[in-house]
C-alpha positions as CSV (number, residue, x, y, z in Angstrom):
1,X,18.0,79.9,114.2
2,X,17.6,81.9,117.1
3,X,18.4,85.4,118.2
4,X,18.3,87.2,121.7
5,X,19.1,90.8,122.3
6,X,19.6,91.7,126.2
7,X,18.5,95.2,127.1
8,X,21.1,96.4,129.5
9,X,19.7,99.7,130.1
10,X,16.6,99.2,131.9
11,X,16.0,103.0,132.8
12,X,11.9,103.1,133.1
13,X,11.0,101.4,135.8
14,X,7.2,101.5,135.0
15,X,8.2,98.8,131.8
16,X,11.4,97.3,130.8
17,X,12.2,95.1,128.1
18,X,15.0,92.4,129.7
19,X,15.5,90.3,126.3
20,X,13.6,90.5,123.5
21,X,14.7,88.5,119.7
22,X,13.2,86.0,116.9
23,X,13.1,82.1,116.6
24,X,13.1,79.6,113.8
25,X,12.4,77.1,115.5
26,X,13.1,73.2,114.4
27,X,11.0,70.2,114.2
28,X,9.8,69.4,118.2
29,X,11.6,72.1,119.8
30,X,10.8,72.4,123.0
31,X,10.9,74.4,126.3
32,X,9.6,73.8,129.9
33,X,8.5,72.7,132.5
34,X,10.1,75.8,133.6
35,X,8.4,78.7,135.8
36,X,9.6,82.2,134.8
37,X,10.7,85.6,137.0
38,X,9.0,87.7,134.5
39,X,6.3,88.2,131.9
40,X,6.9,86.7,128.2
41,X,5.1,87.1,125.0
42,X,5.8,84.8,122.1
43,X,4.0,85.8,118.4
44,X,4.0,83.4,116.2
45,X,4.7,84.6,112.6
46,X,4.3,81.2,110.9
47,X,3.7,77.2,111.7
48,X,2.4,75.6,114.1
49,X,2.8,74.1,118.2
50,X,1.4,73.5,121.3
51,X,1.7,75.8,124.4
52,X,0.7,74.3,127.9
53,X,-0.3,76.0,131.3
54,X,-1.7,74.7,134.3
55,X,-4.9,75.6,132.6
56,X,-4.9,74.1,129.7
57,X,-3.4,73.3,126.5
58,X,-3.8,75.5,123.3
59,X,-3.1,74.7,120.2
60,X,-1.2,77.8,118.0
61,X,-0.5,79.0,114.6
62,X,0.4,82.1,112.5
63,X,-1.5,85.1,114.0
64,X,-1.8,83.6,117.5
65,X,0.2,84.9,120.6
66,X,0.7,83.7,124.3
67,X,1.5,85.1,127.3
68,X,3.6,83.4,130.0
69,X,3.1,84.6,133.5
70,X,5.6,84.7,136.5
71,X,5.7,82.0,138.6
72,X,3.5,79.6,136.1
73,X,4.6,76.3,135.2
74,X,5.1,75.8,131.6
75,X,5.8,74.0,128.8
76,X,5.6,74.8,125.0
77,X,6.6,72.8,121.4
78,X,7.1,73.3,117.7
79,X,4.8,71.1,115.1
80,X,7.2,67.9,114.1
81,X,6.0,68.6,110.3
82,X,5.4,72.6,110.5
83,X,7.4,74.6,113.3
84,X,6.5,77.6,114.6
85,X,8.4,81.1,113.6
86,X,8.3,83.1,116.4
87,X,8.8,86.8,117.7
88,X,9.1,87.3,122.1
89,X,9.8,89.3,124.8
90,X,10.8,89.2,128.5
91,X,9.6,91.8,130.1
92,X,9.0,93.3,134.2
93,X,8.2,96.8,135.4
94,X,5.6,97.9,137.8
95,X,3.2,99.0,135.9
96,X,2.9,95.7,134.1
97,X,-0.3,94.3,135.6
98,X,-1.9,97.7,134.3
99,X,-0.7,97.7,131.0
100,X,-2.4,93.8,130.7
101,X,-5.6,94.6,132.0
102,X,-6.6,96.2,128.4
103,X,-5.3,93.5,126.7
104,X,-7.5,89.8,126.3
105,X,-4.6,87.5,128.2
106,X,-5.8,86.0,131.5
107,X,-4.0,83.6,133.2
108,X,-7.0,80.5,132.3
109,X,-6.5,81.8,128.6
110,X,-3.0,83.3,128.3
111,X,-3.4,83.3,124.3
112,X,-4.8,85.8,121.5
113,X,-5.3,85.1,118.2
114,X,-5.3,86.5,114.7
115,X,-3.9,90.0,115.7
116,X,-1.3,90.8,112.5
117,X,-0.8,93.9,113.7
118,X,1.0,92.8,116.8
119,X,2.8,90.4,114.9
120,X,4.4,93.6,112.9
121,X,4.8,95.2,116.6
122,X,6.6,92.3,117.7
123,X,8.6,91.9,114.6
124,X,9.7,95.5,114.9
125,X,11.0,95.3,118.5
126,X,12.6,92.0,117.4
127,X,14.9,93.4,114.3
128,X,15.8,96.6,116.8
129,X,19.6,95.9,117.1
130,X,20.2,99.1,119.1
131,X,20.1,99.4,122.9
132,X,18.8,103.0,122.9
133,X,16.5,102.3,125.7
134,X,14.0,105.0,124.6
135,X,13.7,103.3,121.0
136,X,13.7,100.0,122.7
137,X,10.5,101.3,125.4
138,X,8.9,103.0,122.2
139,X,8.8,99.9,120.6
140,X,8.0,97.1,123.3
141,X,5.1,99.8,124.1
142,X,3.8,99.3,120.6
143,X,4.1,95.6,120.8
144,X,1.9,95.9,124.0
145,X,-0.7,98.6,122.3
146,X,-1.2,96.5,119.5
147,X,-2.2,93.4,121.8
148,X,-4.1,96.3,123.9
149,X,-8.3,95.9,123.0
150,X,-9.8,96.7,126.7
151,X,-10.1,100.1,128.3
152,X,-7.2,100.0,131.0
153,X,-8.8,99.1,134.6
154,X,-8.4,102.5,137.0
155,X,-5.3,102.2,139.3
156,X,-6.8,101.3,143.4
157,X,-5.8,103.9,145.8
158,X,-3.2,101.8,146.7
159,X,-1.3,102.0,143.3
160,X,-1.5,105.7,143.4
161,X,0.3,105.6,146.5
162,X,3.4,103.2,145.0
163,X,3.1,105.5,141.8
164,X,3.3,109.0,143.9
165,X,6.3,107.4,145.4
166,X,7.8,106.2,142.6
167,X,7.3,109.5,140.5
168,X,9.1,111.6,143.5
169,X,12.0,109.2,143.9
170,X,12.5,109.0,139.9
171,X,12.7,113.4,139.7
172,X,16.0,113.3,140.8
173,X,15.4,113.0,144.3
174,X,17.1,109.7,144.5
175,X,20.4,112.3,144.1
176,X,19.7,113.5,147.2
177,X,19.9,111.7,151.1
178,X,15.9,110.8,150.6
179,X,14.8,109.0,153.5
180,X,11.4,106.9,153.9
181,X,10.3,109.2,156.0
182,X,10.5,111.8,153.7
183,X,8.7,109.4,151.1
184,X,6.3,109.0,153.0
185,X,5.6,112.0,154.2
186,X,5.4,113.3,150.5
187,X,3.0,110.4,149.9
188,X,0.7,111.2,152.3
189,X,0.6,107.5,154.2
190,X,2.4,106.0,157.4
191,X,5.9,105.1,156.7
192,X,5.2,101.2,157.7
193,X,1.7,101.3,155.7
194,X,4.2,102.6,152.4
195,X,6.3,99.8,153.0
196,X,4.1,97.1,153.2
197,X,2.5,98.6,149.4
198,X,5.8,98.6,148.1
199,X,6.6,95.5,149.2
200,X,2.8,94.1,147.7
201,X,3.4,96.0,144.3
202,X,7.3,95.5,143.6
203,X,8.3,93.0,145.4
204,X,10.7,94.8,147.6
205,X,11.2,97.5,150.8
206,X,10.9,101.6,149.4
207,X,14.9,101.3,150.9
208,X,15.6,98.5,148.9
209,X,13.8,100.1,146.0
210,X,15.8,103.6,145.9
211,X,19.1,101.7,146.6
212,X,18.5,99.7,143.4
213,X,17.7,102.3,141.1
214,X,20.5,104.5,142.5
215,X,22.6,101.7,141.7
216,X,21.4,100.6,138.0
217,X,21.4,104.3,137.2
218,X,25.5,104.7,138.2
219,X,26.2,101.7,136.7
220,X,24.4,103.3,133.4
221,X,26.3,106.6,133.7
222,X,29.3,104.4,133.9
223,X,28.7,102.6,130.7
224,X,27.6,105.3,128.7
225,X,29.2,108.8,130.0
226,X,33.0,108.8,130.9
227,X,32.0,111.3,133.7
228,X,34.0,110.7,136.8
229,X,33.2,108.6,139.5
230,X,33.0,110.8,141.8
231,X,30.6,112.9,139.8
232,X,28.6,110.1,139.2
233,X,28.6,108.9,142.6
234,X,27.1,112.3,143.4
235,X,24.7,111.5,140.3
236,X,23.8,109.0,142.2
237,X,22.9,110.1,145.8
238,X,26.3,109.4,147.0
239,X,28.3,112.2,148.3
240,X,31.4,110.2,149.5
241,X,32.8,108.4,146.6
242,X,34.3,105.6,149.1
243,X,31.4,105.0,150.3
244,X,29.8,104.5,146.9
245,X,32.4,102.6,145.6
246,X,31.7,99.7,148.4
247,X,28.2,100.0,147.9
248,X,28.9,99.4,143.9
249,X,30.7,96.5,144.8
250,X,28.4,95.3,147.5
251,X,25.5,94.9,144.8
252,X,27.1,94.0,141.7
253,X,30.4,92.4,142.8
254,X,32.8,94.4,141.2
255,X,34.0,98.1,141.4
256,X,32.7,101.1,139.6
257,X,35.9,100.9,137.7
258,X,35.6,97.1,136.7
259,X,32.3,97.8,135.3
260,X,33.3,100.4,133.0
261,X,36.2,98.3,132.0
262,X,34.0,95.7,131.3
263,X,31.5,97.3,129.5
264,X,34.0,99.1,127.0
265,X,35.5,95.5,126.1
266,X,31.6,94.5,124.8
């Protein structure tokens, strides 16, 4: 039996849980080869299986955890006589590599074992049914404390950079017409040497960053508030609602009004 919760209200953009839930798994189930976006953590609560990386294969029981890593080929199977129970997570943010520096995973052994109380962490954050995001952070963060062991490695000049940048777009100035000249300026750094750590740290361009976040947090106004759009367009960093409506549609294929329609129906 197997259950799957999907967070759709990813506001903290320092650590989001996507999906989170709990497997019973049967006799020889199995997943992979598959390479994965995004980190994973699997607890196992009881039985036994095999979980394989490029560096190795480890065999797990009750107590034991792995860790999958992005863009790692893997594969992973129940016991035929004695299947693995198991508690996970999927999970992204940019603070991510941080927060797994105090914790014993490494990508040649992506496994911990005997840690029960991660495995009540994990079962916690597995049996959370509602999508209050901050009860949902709370508890992934407890998942990941309990797995935590190491003092946390000190953030590189270059992080503090991405997190300066990060902490001035997120108070509220991604309501206003912020430019990356004005981010940059606030950071301290050259407007091209910003992009290229934002674009080594997240993946993607400070533009591209501030568009997305502008856009995940209307679309969460939309779902949750019945403000109108205009106001939440102007939430937003929109001032012309038109404008913000194309934009909407532009990124997530559908109007402002569609989504909220949508989301009601769920």
């Amino acid at each position: 039996m197997r259950k799957t919760v999907i967070n759709r209200f990813r506001d903290f953009v320092d650590f989001n849980a996507i999906q989170y839930g709990h497997e019973d798994c049967r006799p020889n189930y199995s997943i992979g080869n598959f390479v994965r976006s995004n980190h994973l953590i699997h607890y196992i609560h009881r039985g036994k299986g095999v979980y394989k990386t490029d560096g190795g294969e480890f065999e797990l029981g009750p107590g034991d955890a792995f860790l999958i890593y992005p863009k790692d080929v893997t594969f992973y199977k129940a016991d035929g006589s004695d299947p693995w129970e198991y508690s996970w997570v999927e999970f992204s943010g940019s603070a991510v590599e941080g927060y797994l520096s105090s914790t014993e995973f490494t990508r040649e052994i992506p496994v911990i074992r005997n840690n029960t109380a991660a495995g009540e962490a994990m079962l916690r954050l597995a049996e959370t049914e509602t999508l209050n995001p901050y009860k949902v952070y709370g508890r992934l963060m407890d998942a990941l404390s309990a797995f935590a062991t190491k003092k946390p490695q000190p953030m590189t000049m270059a992080e503090d950079y991405v997190k300066f940048a990060l902490n001035y777009i997120h108070t509220f100035h991604y309501h206003s017409a912020i430019t990356v000249s004005e981010l940059s300026a606030y950071v301290g750094v050259n407007r091209s040497y910003l992009c290229r750590l934002f674009k080594e740290k997240l993946g993607v361009s400070p533009k591209q960053y501030i568009r997305t976040y502008r856009m995940n947090n209307a679309a969460r106004l939309l779902t949750e508030t019945n403000l109108p759009i205009g106001q939440i367009a102007q939430s937003s960093g929109y001032e012309d609602q038109l404008y913000f409506s194309t934009a909407f549609r532009e990124f997530f294929g559908h109007s402002p009004s569609e989504h909220r329609k949508m989301a009601n129906k769920k």
